[in-house]
HTML snippet that shows the backbone in 3Dmol.js (N, CA, C, O; Angstrom):
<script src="https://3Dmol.org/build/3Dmol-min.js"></script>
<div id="view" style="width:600px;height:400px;position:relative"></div>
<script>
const pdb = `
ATOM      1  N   UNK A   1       8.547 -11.263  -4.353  1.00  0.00           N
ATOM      2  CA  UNK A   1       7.407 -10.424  -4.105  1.00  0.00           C
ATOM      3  C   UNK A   1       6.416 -10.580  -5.259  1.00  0.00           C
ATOM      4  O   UNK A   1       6.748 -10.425  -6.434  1.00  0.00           O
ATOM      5  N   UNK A   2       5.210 -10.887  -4.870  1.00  0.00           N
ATOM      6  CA  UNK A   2       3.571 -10.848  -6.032  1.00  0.00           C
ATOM      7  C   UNK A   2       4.426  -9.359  -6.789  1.00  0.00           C
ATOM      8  O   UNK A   2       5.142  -9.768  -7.703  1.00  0.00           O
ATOM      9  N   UNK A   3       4.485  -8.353  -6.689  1.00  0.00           N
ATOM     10  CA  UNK A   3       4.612  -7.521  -7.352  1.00  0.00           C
ATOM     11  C   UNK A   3       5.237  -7.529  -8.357  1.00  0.00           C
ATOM     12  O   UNK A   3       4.808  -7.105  -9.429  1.00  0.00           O
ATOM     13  N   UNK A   4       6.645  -8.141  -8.122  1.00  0.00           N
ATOM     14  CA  UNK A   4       7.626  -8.412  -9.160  1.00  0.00           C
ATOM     15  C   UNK A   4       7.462  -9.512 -10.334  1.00  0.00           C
ATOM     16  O   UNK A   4       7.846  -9.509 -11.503  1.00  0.00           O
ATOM     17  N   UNK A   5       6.486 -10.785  -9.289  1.00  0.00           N
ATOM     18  CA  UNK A   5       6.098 -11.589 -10.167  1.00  0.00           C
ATOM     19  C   UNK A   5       5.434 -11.870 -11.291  1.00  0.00           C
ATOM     20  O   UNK A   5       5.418 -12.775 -12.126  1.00  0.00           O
ATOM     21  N   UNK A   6       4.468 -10.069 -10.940  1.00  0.00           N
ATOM     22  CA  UNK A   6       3.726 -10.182 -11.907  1.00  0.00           C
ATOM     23  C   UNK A   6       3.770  -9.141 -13.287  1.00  0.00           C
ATOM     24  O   UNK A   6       2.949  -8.701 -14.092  1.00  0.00           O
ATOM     25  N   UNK A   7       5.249  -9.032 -13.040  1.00  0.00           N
ATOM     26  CA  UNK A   7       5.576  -8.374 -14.193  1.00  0.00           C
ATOM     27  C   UNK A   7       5.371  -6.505 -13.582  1.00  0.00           C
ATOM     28  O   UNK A   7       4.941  -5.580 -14.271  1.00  0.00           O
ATOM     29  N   UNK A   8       5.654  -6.459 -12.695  1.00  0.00           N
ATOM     30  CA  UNK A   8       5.911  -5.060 -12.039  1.00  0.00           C
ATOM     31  C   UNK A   8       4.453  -4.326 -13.303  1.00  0.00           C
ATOM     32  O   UNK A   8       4.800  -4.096 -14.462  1.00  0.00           O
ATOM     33  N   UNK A   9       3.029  -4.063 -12.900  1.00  0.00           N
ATOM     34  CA  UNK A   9       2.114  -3.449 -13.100  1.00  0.00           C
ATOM     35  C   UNK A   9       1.850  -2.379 -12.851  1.00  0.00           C
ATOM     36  O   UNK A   9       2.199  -1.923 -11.763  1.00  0.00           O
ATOM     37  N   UNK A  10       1.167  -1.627 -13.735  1.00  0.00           N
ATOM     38  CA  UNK A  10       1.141   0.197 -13.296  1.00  0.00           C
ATOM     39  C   UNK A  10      -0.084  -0.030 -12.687  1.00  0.00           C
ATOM     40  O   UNK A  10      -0.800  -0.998 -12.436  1.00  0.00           O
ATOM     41  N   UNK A  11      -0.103   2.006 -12.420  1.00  0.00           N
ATOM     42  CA  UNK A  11      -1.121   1.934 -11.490  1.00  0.00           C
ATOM     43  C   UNK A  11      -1.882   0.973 -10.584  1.00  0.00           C
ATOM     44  O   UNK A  11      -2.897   0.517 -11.110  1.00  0.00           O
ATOM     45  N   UNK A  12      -1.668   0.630  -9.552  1.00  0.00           N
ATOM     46  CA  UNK A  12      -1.733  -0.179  -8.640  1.00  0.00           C
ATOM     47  C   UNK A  12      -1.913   0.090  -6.915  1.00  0.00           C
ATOM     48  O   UNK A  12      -1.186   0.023  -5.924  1.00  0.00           O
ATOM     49  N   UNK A  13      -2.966   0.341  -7.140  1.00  0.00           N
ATOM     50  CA  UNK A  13      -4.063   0.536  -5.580  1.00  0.00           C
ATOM     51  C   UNK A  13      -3.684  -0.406  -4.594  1.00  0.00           C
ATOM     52  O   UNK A  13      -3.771  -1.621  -4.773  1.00  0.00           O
ATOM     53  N   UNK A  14      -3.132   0.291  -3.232  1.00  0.00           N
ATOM     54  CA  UNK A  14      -3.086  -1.168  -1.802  1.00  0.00           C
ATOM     55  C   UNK A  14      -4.107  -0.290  -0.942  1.00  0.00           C
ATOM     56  O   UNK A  14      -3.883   0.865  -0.582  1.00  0.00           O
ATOM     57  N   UNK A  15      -5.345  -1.074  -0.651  1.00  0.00           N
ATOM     58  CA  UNK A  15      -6.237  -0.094   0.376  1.00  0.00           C
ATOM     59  C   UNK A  15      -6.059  -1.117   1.391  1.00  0.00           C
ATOM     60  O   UNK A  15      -6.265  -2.314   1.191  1.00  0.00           O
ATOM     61  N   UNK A  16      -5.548  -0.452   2.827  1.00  0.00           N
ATOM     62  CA  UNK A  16      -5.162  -0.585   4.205  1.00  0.00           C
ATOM     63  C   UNK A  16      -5.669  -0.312   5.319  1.00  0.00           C
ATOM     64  O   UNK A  16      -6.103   0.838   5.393  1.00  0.00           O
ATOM     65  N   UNK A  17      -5.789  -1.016   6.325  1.00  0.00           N
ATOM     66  CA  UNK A  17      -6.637  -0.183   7.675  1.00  0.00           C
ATOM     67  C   UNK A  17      -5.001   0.773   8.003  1.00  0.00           C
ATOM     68  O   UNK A  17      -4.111   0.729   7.154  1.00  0.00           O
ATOM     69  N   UNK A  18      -4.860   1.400   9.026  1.00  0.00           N
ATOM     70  CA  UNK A  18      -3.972   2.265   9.772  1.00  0.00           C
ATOM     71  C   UNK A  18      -3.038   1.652  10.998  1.00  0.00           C
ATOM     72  O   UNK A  18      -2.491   2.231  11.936  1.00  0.00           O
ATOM     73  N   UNK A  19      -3.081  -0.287  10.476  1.00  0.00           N
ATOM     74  CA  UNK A  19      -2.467  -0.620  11.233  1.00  0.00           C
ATOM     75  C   UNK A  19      -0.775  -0.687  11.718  1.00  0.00           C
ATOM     76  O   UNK A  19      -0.450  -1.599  10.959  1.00  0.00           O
ATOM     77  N   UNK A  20      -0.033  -0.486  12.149  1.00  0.00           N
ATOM     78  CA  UNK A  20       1.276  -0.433  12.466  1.00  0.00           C
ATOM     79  C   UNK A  20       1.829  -0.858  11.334  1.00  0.00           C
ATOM     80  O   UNK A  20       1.700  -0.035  10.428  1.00  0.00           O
ATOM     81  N   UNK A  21       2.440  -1.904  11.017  1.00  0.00           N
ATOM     82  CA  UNK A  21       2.553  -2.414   9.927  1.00  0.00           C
ATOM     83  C   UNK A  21       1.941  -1.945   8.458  1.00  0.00           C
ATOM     84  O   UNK A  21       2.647  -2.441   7.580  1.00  0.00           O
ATOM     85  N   UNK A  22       1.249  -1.438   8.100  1.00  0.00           N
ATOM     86  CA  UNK A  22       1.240  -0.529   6.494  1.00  0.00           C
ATOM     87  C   UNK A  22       1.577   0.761   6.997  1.00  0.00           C
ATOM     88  O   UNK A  22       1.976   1.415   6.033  1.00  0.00           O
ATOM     89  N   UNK A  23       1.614   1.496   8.113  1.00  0.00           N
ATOM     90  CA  UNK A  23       1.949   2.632   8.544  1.00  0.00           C
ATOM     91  C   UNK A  23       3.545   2.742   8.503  1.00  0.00           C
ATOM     92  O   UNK A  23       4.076   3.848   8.402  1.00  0.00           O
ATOM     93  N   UNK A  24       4.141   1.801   8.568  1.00  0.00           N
ATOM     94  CA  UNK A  24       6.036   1.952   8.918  1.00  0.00           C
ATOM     95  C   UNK A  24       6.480   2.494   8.132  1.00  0.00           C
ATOM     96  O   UNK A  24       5.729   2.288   7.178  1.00  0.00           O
ATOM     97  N   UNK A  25       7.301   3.146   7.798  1.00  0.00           N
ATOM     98  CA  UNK A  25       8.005   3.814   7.310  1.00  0.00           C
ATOM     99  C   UNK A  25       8.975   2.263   6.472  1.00  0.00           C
ATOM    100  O   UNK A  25       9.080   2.382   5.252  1.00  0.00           O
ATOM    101  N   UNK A  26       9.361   1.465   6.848  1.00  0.00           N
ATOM    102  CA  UNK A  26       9.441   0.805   6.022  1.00  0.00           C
ATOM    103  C   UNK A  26       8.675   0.087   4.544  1.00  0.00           C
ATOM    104  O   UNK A  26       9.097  -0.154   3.413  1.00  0.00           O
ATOM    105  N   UNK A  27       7.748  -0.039   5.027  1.00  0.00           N
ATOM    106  CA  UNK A  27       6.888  -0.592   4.179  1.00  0.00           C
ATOM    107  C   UNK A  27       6.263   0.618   3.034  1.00  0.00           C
ATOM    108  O   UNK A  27       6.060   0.287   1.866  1.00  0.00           O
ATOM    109  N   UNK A  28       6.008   1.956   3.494  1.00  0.00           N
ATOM    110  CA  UNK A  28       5.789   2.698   2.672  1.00  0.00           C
ATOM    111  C   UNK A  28       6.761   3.067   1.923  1.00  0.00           C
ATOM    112  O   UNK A  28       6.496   3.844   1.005  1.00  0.00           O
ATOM    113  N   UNK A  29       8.002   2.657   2.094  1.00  0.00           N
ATOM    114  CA  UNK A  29       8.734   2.983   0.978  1.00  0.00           C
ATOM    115  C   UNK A  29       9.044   2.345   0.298  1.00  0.00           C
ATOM    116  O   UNK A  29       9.845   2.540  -0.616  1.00  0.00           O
ATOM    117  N   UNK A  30       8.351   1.195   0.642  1.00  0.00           N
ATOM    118  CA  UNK A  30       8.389  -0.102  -0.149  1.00  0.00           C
ATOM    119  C   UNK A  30       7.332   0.234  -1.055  1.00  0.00           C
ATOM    120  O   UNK A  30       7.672   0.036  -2.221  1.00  0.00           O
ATOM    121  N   UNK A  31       6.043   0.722  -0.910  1.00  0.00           N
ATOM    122  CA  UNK A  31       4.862   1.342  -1.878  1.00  0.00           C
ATOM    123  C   UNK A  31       5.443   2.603  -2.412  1.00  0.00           C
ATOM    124  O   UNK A  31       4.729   2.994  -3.336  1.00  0.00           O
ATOM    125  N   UNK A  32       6.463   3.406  -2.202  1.00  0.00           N
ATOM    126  CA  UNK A  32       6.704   4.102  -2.708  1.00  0.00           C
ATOM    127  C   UNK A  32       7.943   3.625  -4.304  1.00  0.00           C
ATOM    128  O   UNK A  32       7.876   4.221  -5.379  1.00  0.00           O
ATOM    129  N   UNK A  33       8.589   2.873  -4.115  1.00  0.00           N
ATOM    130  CA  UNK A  33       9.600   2.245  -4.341  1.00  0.00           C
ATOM    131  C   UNK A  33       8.695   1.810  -5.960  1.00  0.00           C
ATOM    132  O   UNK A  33       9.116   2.124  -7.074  1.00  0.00           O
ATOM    133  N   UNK A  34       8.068   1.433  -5.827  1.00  0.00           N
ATOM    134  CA  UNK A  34       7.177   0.382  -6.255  1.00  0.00           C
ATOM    135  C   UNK A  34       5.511   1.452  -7.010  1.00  0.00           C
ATOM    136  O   UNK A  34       4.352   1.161  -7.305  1.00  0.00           O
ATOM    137  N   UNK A  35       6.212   2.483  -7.021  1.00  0.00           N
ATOM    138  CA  UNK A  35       4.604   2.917  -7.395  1.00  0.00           C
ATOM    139  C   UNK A  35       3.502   2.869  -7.552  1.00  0.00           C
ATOM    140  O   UNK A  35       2.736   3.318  -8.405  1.00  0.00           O
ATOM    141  N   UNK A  36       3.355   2.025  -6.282  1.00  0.00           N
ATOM    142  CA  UNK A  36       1.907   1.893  -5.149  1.00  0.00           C
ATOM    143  C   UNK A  36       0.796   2.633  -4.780  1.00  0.00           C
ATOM    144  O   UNK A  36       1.023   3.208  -3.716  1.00  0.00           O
ATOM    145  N   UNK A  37      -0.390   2.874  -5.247  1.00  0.00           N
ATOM    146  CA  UNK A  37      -0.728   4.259  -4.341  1.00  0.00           C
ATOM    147  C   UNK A  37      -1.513   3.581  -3.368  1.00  0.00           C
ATOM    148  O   UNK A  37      -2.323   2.709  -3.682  1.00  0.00           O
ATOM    149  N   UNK A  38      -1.295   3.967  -2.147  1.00  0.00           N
ATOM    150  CA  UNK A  38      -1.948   3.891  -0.686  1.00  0.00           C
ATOM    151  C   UNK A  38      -3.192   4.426  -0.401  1.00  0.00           C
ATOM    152  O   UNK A  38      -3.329   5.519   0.148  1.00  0.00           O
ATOM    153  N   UNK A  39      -4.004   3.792  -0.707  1.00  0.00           N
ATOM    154  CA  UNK A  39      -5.612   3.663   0.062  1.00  0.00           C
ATOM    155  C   UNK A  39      -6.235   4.109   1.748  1.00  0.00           C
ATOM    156  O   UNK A  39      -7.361   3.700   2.034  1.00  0.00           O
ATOM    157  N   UNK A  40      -5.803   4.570   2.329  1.00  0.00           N
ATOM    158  CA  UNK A  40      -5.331   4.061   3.729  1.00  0.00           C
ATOM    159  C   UNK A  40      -6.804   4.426   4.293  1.00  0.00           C
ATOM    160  O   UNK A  40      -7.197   5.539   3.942  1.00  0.00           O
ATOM    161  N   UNK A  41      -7.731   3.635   5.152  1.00  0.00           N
ATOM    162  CA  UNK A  41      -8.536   3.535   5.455  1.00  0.00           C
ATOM    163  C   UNK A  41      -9.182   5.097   6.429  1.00  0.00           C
ATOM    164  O   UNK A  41      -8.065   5.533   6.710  1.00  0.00           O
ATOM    165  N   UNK A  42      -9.988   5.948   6.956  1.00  0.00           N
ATOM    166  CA  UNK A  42      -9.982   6.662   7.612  1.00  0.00           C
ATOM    167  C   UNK A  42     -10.500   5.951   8.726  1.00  0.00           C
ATOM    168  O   UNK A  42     -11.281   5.006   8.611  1.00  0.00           O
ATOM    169  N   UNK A  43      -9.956   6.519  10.102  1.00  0.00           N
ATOM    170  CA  UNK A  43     -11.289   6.527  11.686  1.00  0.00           C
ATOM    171  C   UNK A  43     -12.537   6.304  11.314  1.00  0.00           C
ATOM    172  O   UNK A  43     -13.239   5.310  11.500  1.00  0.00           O
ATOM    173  N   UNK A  44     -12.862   7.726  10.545  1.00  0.00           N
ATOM    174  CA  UNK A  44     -14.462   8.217  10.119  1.00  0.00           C
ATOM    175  C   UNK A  44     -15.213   7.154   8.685  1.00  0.00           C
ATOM    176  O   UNK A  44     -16.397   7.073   8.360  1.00  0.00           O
ATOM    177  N   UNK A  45     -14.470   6.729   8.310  1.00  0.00           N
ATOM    178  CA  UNK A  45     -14.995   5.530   7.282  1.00  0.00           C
ATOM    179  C   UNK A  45     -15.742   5.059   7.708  1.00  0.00           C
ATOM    180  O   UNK A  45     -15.701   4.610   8.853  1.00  0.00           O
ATOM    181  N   UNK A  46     -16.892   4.974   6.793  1.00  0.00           N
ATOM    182  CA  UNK A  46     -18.137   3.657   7.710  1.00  0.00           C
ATOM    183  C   UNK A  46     -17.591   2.428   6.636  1.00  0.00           C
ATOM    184  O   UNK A  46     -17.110   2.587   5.514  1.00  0.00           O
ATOM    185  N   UNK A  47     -17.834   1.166   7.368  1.00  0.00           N
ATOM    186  CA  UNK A  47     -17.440   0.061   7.337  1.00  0.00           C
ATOM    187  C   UNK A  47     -18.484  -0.337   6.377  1.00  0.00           C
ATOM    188  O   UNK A  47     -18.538  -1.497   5.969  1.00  0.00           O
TER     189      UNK A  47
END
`;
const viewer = $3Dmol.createViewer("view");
viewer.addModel(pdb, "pdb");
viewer.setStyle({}, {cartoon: {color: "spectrum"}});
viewer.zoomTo();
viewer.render();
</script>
């Protein structure tokens, strides 16, 4: 994993649309795991 490779870095932003996949419950505990903080895009966001 980039994460590990790079010497496991603090504070560390993933900004995401709300697609299935960054939403799983797997994967967020993979950002959780990993002290990730999640960006996660809104509906109401203008582009």
């Amino acid at each position: 994993m980039v994460y590990e490779s790079q010497g496991k870095p603090q504070e560390v932003m993933f900004y995401s649309d709300q697609g299935s996949h960054y939403t799983s419950r797997k994967f967020r505990q993979l950002l959780s795991r990993c002290k990730i903080v999640d960006l996660m895009c809104q509906d109401d966001f203008a582009h």
